[in-house]
C-alpha positions in Angstrom: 9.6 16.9 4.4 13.4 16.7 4.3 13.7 14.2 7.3 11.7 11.8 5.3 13.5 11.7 2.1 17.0 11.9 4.3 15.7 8.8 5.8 15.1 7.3 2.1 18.6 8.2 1.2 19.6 5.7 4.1 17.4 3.1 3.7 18.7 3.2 -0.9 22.4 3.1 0.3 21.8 0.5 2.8 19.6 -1.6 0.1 22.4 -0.6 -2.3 25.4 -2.0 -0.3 23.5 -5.1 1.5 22.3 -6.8 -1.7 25.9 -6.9 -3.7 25.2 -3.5 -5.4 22.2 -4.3 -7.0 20.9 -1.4 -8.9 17.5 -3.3 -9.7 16.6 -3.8 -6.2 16.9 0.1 -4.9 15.0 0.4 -8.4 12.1 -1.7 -6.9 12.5 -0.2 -3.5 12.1 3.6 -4.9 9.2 2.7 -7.1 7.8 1.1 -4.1 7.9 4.4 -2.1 6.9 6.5 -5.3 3.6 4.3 -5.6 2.4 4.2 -1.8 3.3 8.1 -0.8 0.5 8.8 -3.4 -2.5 10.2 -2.3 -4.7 8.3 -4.4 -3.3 5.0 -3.0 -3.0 5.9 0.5 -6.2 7.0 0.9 -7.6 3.6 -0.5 -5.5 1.7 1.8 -5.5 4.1 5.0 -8.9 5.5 5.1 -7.9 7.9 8.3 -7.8 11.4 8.5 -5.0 13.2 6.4 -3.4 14.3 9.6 -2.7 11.0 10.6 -2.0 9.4 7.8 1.0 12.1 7.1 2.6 10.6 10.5 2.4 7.8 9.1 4.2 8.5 5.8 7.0 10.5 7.3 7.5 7.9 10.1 7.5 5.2 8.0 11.0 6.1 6.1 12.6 7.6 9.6 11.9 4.2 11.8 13.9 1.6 9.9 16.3 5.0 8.8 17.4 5.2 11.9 17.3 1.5 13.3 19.9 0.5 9.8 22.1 3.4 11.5 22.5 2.4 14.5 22.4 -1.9 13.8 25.3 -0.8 11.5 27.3 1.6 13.3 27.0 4.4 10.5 28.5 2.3 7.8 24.9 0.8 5.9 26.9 -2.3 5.7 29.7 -0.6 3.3 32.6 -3.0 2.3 35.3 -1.3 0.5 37.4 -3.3 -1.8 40.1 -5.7 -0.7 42.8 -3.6 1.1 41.3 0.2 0.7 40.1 0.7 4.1 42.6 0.5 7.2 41.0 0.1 10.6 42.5 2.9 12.4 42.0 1.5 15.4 44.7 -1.3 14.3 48.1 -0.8 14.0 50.0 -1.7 11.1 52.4 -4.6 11.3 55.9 -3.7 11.0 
């Protein structure tokens, strides 16, 4: 169950850095993932059997995990402040 919660980790600090650092939205977003991976609600809303329905809660998380990875080239849309990250693939003017 590590890959799943990994894969959270990803999705937070992508949340976290895409909507101008706001704490209240990751808030939302981890309460959100607290209340469905229940067992009470999932088995209300996906009445299949419980081998299924784990694939579907651990590849819920990884899916749009690893899509945010790749769309953003590692970075989960991470700005740095003005002037504290040099593009190494630039030189610097002289």
């Amino acid at each position: 169950m590590f890959i799943p919660q990994l894969a959270s980790r990803v999705i937070v600090a992508w949340l976290y850095n895409n909507t101008n650092r706001s704490v209240l939205i990751v808030a939302f977003f981890i309460r959100h993932t607290n209340v469905t991976t229940q067992a009470e609600f999932s088995n209300a809303f996906l009445p299949v059997t419980d081998e299924i329905q784990f694939l579907i809660l651990v590849a819920v998380p990884i899916i749009p995990a690893i899509l945010i990875a790749v769309l953003t080239k590692g970075r989960l849309s991470y700005r740095p402040p003005n002037g504290a990250f040099q593009d190494p693939t630039v030189s610097p003017t002289a």
